[in-house]
Every structure is written in C-alpha cells, then in structure tokens.
FILUM-949776 format. One line per field, with one value per residue (C-alpha): residue number from 1; z, y, x. Coordinates in Angstrom, 2 decimals. Example, Ala and Ser with C-alpha at 12.3 -4.5 7.8 and 13.67 -1.06 7.14 Angstrom:
BEGIN
num: [1,2]
pz: [7.80,7.14]
py: [-4.50,-1.06]
px: [12.30,13.67]
//
This chain:
BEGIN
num: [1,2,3,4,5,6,7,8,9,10,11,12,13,14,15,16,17,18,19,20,21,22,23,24,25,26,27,28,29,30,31,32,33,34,35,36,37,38,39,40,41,42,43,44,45,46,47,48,49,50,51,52,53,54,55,56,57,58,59,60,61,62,63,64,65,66,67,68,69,70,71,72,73,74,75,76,77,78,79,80,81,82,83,84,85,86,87,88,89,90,91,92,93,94,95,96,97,98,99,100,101,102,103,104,105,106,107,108,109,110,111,112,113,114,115,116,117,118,119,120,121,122,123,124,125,126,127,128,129,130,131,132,133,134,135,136,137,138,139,140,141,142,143,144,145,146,147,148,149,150,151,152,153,154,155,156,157,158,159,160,161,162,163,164,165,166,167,168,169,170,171,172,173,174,175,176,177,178,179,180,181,182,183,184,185,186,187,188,189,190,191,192,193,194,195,196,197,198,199,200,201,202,203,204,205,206,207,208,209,210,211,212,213,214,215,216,217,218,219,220,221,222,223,224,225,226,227,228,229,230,231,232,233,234,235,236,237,238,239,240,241,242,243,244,245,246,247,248,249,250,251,252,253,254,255,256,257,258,259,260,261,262,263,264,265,266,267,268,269,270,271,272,273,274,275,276,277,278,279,280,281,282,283,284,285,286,287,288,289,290,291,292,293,294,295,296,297,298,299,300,301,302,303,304,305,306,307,308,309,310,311,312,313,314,315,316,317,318,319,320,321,322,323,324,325,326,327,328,329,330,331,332,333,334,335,336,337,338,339,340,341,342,343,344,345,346,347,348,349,350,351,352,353,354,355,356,357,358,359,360,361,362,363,364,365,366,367,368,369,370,371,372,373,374,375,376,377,378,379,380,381,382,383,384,385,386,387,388,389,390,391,392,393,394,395,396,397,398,399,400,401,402,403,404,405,406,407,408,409,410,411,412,413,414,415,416,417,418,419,420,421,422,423,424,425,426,427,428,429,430,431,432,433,434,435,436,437,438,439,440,441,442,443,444,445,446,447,448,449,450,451,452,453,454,455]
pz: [12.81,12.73,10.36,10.89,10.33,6.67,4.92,5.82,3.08,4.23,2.02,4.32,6.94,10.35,10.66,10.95,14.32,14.10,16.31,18.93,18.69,22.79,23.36,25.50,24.75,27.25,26.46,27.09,29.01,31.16,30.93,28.67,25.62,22.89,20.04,17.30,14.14,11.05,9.32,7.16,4.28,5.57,7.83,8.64,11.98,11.65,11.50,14.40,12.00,10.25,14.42,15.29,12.16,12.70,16.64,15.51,12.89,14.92,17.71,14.18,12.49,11.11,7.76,4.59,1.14,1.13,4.95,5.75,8.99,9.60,10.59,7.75,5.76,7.39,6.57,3.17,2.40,4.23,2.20,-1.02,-0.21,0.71,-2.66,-4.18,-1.89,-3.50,-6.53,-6.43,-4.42,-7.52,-10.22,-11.60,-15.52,-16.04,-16.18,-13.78,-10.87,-7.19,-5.80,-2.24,-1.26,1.20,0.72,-2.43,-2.68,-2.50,-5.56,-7.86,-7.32,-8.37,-11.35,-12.28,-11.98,-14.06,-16.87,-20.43,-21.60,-23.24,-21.61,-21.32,-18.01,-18.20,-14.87,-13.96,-11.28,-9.40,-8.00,-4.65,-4.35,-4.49,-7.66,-8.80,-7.59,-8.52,-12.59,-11.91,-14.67,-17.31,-19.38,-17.30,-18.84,-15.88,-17.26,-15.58,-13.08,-14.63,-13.90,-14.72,-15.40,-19.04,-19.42,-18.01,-20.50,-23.02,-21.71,-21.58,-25.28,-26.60,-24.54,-25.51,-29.06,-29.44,-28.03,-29.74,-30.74,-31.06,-28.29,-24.81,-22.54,-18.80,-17.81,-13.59,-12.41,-8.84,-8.60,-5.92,-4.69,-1.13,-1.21,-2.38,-2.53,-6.21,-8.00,-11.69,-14.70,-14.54,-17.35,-19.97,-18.83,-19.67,-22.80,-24.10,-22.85,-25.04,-28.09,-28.16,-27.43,-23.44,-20.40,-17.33,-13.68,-11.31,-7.49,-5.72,-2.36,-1.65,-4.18,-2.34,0.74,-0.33,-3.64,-5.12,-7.78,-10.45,-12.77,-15.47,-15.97,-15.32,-18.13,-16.31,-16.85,-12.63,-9.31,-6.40,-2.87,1.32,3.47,6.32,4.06,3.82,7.56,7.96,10.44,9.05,6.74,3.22,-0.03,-3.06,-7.11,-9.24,-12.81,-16.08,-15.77,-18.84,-17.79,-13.78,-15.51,-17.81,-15.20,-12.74,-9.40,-7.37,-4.82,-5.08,-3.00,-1.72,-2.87,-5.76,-7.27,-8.39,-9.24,-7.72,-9.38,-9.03,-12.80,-13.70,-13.53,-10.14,-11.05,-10.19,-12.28,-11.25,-12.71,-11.19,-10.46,-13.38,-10.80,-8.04,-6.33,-8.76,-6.73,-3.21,-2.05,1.81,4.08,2.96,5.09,5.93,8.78,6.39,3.62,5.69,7.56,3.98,2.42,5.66,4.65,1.21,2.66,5.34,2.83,0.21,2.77,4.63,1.20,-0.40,-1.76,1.97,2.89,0.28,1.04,4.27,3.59,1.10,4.30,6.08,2.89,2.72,6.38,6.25,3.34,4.57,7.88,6.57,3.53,6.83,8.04,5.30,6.83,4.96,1.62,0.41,-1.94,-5.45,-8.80,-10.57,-8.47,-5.68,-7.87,-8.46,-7.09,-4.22,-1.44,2.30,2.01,2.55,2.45,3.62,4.61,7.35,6.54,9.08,10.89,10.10,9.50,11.77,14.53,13.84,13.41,16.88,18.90,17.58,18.72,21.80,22.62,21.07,20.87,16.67,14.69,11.20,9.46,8.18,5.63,2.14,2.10,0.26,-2.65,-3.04,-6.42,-6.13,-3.12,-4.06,-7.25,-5.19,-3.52,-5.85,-3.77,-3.75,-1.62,1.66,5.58,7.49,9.99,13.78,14.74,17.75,14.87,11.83,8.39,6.35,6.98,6.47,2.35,1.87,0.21,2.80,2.74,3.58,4.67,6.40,5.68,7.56,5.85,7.13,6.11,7.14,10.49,11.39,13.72,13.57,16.45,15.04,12.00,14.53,16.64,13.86,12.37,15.68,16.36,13.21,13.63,17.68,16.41,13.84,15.70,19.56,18.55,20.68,24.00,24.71,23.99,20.86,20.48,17.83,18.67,15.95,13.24,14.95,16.54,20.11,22.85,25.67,28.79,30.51,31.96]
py: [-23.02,-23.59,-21.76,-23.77,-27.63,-25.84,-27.08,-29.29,-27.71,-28.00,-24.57,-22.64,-21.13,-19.58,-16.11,-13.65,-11.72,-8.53,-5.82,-5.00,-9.19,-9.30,-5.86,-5.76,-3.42,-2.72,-4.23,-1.60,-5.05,-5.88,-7.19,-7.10,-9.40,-9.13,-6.88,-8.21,-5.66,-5.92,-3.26,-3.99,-2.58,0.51,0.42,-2.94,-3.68,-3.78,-6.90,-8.07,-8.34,-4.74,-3.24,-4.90,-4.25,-0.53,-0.80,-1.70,0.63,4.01,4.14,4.23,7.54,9.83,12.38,11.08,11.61,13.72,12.98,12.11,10.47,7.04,7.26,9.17,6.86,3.84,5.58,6.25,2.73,1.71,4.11,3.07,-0.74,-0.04,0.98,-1.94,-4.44,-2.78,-2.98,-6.78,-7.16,-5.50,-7.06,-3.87,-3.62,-2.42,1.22,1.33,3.70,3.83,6.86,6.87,8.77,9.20,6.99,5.97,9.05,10.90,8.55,9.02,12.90,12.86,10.77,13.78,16.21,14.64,13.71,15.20,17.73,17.19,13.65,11.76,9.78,7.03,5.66,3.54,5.23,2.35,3.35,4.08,8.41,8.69,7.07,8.72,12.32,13.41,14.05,17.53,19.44,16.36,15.72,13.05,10.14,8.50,5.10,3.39,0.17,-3.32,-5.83,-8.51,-8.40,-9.20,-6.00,-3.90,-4.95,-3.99,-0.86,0.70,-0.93,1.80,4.69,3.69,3.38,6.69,9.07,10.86,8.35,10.81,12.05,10.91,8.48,7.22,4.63,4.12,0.76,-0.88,-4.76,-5.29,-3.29,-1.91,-2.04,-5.74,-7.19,-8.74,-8.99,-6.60,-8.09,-6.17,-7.65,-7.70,-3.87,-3.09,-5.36,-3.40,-0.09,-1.14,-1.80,1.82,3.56,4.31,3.38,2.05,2.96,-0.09,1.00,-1.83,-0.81,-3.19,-6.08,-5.91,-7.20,-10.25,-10.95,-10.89,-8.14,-8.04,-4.76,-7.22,-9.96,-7.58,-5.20,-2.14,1.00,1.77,0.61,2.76,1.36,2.09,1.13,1.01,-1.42,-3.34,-4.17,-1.19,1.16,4.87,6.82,5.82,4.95,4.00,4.76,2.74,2.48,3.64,6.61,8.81,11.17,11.47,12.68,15.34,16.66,19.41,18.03,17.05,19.85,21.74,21.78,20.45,16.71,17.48,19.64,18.54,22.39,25.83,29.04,32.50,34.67,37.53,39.28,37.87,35.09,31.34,28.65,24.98,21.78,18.59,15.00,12.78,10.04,9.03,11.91,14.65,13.72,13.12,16.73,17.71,14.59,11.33,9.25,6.89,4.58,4.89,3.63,0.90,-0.48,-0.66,-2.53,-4.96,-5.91,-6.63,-9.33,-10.44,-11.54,-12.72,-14.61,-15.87,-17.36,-16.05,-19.21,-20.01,-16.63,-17.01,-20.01,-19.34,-15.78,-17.96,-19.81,-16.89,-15.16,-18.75,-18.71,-15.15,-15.56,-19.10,-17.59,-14.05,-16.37,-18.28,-14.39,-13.69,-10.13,-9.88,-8.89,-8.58,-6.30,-7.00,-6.20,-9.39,-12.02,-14.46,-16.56,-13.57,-13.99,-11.55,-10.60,-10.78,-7.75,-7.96,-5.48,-5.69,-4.01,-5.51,-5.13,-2.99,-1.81,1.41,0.76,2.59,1.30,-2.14,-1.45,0.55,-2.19,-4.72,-2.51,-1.85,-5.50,-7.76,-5.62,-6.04,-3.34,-3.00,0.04,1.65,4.03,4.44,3.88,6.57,4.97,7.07,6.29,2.99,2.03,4.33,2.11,-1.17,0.29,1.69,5.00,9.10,11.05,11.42,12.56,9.94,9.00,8.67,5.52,4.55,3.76,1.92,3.46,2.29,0.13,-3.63,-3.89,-0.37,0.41,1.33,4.17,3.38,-0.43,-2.40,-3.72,-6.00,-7.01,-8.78,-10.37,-12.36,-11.42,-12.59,-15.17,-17.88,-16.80,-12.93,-14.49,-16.87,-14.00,-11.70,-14.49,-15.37,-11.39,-10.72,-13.89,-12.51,-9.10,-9.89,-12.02,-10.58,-7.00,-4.61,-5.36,-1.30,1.96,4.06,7.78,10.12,11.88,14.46,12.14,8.75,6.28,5.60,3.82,5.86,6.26,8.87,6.73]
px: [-12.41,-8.70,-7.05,-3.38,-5.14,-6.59,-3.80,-0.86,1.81,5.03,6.03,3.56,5.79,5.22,4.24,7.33,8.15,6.52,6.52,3.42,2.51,2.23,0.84,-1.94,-5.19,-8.28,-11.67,-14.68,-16.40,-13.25,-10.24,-6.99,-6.49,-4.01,-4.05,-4.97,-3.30,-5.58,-5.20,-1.96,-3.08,-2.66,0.46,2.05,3.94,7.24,9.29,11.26,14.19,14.01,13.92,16.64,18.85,17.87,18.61,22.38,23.07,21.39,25.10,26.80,24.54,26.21,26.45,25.96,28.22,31.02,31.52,35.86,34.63,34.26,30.86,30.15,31.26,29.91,26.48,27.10,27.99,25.19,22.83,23.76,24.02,20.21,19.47,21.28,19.23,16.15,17.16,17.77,14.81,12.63,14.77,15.52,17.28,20.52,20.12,17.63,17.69,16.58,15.02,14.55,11.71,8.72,6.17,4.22,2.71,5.67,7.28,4.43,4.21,7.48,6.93,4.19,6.58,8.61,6.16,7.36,5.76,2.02,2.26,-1.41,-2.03,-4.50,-5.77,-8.66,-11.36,-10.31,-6.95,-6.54,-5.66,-2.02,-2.11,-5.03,-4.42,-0.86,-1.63,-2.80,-0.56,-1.13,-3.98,-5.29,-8.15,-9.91,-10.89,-14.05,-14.12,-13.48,-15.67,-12.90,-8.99,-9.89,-11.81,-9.55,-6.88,-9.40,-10.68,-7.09,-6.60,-9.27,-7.99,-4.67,-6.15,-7.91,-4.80,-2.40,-0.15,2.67,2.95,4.35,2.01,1.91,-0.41,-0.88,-2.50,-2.03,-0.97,-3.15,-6.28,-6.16,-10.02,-10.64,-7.33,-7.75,-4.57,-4.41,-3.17,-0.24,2.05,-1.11,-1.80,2.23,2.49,-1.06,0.81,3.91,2.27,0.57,3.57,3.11,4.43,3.07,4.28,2.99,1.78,3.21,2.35,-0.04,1.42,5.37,4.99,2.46,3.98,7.49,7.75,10.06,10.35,11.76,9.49,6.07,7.92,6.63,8.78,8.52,7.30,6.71,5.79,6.31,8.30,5.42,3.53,6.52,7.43,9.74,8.49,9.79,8.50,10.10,8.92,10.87,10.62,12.25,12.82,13.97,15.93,15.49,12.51,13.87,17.33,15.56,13.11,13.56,14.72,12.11,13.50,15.88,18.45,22.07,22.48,20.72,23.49,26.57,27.74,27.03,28.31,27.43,26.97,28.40,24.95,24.18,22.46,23.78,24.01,23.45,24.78,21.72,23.03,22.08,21.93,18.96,20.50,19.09,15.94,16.82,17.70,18.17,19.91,18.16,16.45,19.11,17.28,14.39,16.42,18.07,14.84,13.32,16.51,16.35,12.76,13.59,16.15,13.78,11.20,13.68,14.43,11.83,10.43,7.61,6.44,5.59,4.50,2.08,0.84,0.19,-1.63,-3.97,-5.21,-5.50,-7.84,-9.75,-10.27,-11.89,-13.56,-15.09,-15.82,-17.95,-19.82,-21.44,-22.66,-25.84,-25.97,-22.20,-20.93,-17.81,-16.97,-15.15,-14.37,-13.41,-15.37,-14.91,-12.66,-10.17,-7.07,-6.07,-4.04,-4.91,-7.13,-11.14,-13.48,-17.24,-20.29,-23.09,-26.38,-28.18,-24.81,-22.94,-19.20,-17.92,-20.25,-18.80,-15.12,-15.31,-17.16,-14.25,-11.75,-13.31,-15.18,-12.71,-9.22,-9.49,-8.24,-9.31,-10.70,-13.84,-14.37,-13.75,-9.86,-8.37,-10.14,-13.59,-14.76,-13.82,-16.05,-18.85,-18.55,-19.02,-21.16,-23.24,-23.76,-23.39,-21.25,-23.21,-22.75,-21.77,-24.93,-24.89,-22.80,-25.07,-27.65,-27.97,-26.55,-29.01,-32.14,-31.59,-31.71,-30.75,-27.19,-24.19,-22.40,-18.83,-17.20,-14.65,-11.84,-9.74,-6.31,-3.54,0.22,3.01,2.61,-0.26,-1.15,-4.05,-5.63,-6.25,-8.04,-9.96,-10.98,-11.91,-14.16,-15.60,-16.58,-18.39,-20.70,-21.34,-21.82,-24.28,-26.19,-25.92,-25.47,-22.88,-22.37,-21.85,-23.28,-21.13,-21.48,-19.85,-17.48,-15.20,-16.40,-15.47,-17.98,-16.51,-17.78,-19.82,-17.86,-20.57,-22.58]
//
C-alpha cells in the first residue's frame, strides 16, 4: 500500500514539520525505528513553525499590561495581537471576544459558570467529558446517541421543543468526534437551536486543526478548543464568542487582571469594579507563550492551506480505513456509517485481543503510538460498544472470547503531520498482529499492559 500514489491532487500538500518526526524509540525485539505519533486526537506534536516562533519571542518575556518597560510592552502587544490572530482565524463577529484560557475544558467550565440563571443545557451522551461534565449547577438534559446527523438534528428539535421556552438555553455539541472522527451537523444543530430560542457553544477541539472553523458562517454563539490539539505545545485553550453572558457573570477567578477598580468601604469591606472585556476572565499573569504558540498555529494552517491539508488527511483516513476493512477480526466503530464524513480519527476493537494488549505490543514491537481505552468519552463507547461498565481483564489474555463484545478500543488518529510511512506501518502491524499474534510476553502492571522484561 502506498498511501502518497492514492491520489495525484495537486491541492494535497506535504505534511507540515512537526516536532519529535526523527525521534528514535526502542523496539522490545531489537533495534531502534522511528516514532511513529498517532495519537493526535489527544495531543498533537507541535509544529516546527509554532517552536520556532516561540524560541524567538522567549529572550524578549517579560510582564504583561500596565508594564512601562519595553519588554513589557513588547509582550503585551504580542498578547493581544495573539488574540486578534484567533479571532481572524475563527471568523469571529464584531462584538465578539477572545478569552484565553487553559484548554477546552477549562473554556467550557467557564462558559458553566457563566450560564444565566435557570439556564437548560442540552447535550448528546455522545460528547466527549469536558463537554459533557461541566453543567453541574444547570439543569442539564442528556440527549441519547444519533444514529445519523439527520437524527440528531431531530432529536435536539424535541428537547428543544418540550423546554421552557422562556427561559434561557445552552446547547453543547462537538464538530468532530474524538472517538469516531465523524463530522456533526453543526450549522443545522445551531439554526434548530436558533429557532427555539437557545444557543449552541461548538467544541472545536477536534474539528480546528483538520477543518477551518468559522463562528460566522456555522452561526454558533462560541467555540472552545486547545492549543495542544492544534500544533502548539503549551497548555492553552481558547473561548470565543458573543460577549453578553461572560460580561454579566462572576469572573472566572478572581483576582488582579480581572479588576479594573479596588476600594476599601467604610465598613471594611472592598468594593470591586470587573473588566467588561476578555480580561474579566483571565485573572493572574496570562499565559503569554501559550497565547502566542496558539496564535502562530492559527497562521501556520491559514497558511499552509487547508484545502490541501484536507486533502491529504482524506488519503490518509482512506488508507486506514482500506487497510483495517482487509483485517475481518476488525471493526470500526461509528455513529453515522462508513459513508459519514470524518476527520483523521479511527477507532476499533480486535476480536479476540484486549485493547490494551494491542496498543502496547505496537508501541513496543513496531514504535506506534496510539491509544486504548474509552477516550474520555464513556457513554459514548459503551454505546458502540454495546457494553456495561466492567474491570478491565488481564492484558496477557484475551478480553473477551472471539464473538464476545469488547470492553474498551483503539484509536489511532492522526493530522497534518503525518507522514506516509506512519500510516503504512500502522496498517502493516495490525494485519501481522492479527494474524502472527505478539511477538513478546505483556503483563499488567498499575492498570497498563506492558511488555515483560523479567525473564
């Protein structure tokens, strides 16, 4: 298999520079051989670009905001240039604002603490946890799996249809799962939000850095996503969107850069004017070199094209997906079908192998890394996999008899990054594991299968 003769588009481009592409990882059977880094979905190497960007700026660190040096200032300008790259890079509405925050868990926890008052969160069982989790203090209505994009639009029609329609609404909905990759129907989900009244908050973590995103033309309200999704390599996030709710909430923390006005009460007590800008929300010293590495990404991919990017990711998913259909001991899991469109992220269970048996003995045979487990994303893959909550089973043997249901999966996902030959040698592994077995012994060891080194 070739994946680079699948197509000959000139729009495809090359993969991008990323970091850790000629790092060299021991085999368990001898040897060295490059790693090959498939596990973007959940942290992404970082591009060449973003390091080297960062490299230049960190002599020049310094204070930000109401700093008279020139450092100071330089970082400042730098800061909020960052959040003005991210805003172009989202297509954000006039009036829009740009939090900078932690990660995408960090921006929709802050959405929930900023939810009005008797607000209703709708959110499908399907999301992965940080956008299923952080509702706690809202009255929260878990919506069951689609089986296609068209149901889902209908599904959140009749929740949508059956709430209170007078008072305030949120609906949460990924653009791309991190278990299966398919791409949501995003703009039907916020035009079906609109016409009830709600509004719709859009994880993007997974949809950024394969897709372009645009806050305007999907008519979503916000978008959250990570930086180390996105080819930066700190930890940063971002929320962005309309800015009524963030201004009338609580600060996130409380805290200097929050406040624009400190004063002590005649009875002791202080009084505190909040920023009515992103920096209501951004208390403590920011995350500059977070903000900047994340800014640099948005202008690396702008760049680079994503009309190429894309293409070439599509022949990396056809390549995969060829490659496991030839493997009958495979299935790959989805929602919406094989026909769905999705993003280079596969999940997959092997009849007669526990998933964490395989994913070790392609780390450890074949220097792959990918991951095993449920994601972040239990209901989800219990729902694929039509199975209960159970203890994970001794990774030396089988998890379940050939024809009985897995418990957990594997997931290999992948990006602009990526070279041929990691998508070659992931292909070529699965068809020797299934059919040769392991080539080493794997014992458990604090809830990972390893390989066994005693002998």
């Amino acid at each position: 298999m070739s994946v680079s003769t699948a197509a000959a588009d000139q729009s495809v481009c090359t993969p991008l520079p990323v970091l850790g592409r000629d790092v060299l990882v021991p085999l368990v059977t001898g040897g060295e051989v490059t790693y090959a880094a498939l596990d973007y979905a959940a942290s992404a190497p970082a591009l060449q670009r973003v390091w080297d960007d960062v490299a230049a700026y960190a002599p020049y660190y310094g204070s930000v905001h109401r700093g008279a040096g020139y450092l100071s200032q330089l970082s400042t300008d730098l800061f909020e240039n960052a959040r003005r790259t991210v805003a172009e890079f989202l297509g954000c509405r006039d009036g829009d604002q740009v939090v900078f925050t932690r990660s995408t868990t960090d921006s929709l926890n802050l959405l929930a603490a900023a939810l009005p008052e008797g607000c209703q969160v709708f959110v499908f069982e399907t999301e992965h946890h940080a956008s299923l989790l952080p509702w706690r203090d809202a009255r929260v209505t878990y919506l069951d799996a689609p089986r296609t994009p068209e149901q889902a639009v209908r599904t959140l029609e009749q929740a949508l249809a059956d709430r209170d329609p007078y008072g305030p609404a949120l609906v949460c909905v990924t653009g791309a799962s991190n278990v299966t990759g398919e791409l949501w129907p995003v703009r039907e989900l916020a035009a079906a939000a609109h016409a009830h009244g709600a509004r719709i908050v859009l994880d993007a973590a997974q949809l950024a850095p394969h897709h372009p995103v645009s806050i305007g033309e999907l008519d979503v309200d916000w978008v959250a996503f990570s930086g180390h999704k996105l080819y930066a390599p700190f930890g940063s996030g971002v929320l962005a969107g309309r800015a009524d709710w963030l201004q009338d909430a609580e600060p996130y923390l409380a805290g200097g850069g929050a406040s624009r006005k400190v004063a002590r009460r005649a009875d002791g007590g202080v009084d505190v004017e909040w920023h009515t800008t992103a920096a209501r929300h951004e208390a403590g010293s920011p995350n500059v070199i977070g903000a900047y590495a994340i800014a640099s990404a948005c202008k690396a991919l702008t760049e680079a094209g994503f009309d190429g990017l894309v293409a070439r990711e599509q022949q990396l998913v056809a390549a995969v997906r060829a490659g496991l259909a030839e493997v009958p001991e495979v299935r790959v899991l989805s929602l919406f079908g094989d026909d769905a469109p999705r993003v280079g992220v596969i999940s997959f269970v092997v009849e007669g192998w526990n998933s964490s048996h395989f994913a070790a003995a392609l780390s450890a045979e074949y220097g792959i890394g990918v991951r095993d487990g449920l994601f972040c994303a239990h209901p989800l893959v219990r729902t694929l996999l039509g199975s209960e909550p159970q203890a994970q089973g001794e990774c030396g043997a089988p998890e379940a008899a050939p024809g009985e249901k897995s418990l957990n999966a594997i997931r290999v996902s992948f990006g602009a990054g990526t070279p041929d030959e990691h998508v070659e040698r992931f292909v070529r592994a699965v068809k020797e594991l299934v059919r040769d077995g392991a080539r080493w012994n794997y014992r458990t060891e604090d809830g990972r299968c390893v390989p066994d080194t005693s002998a």
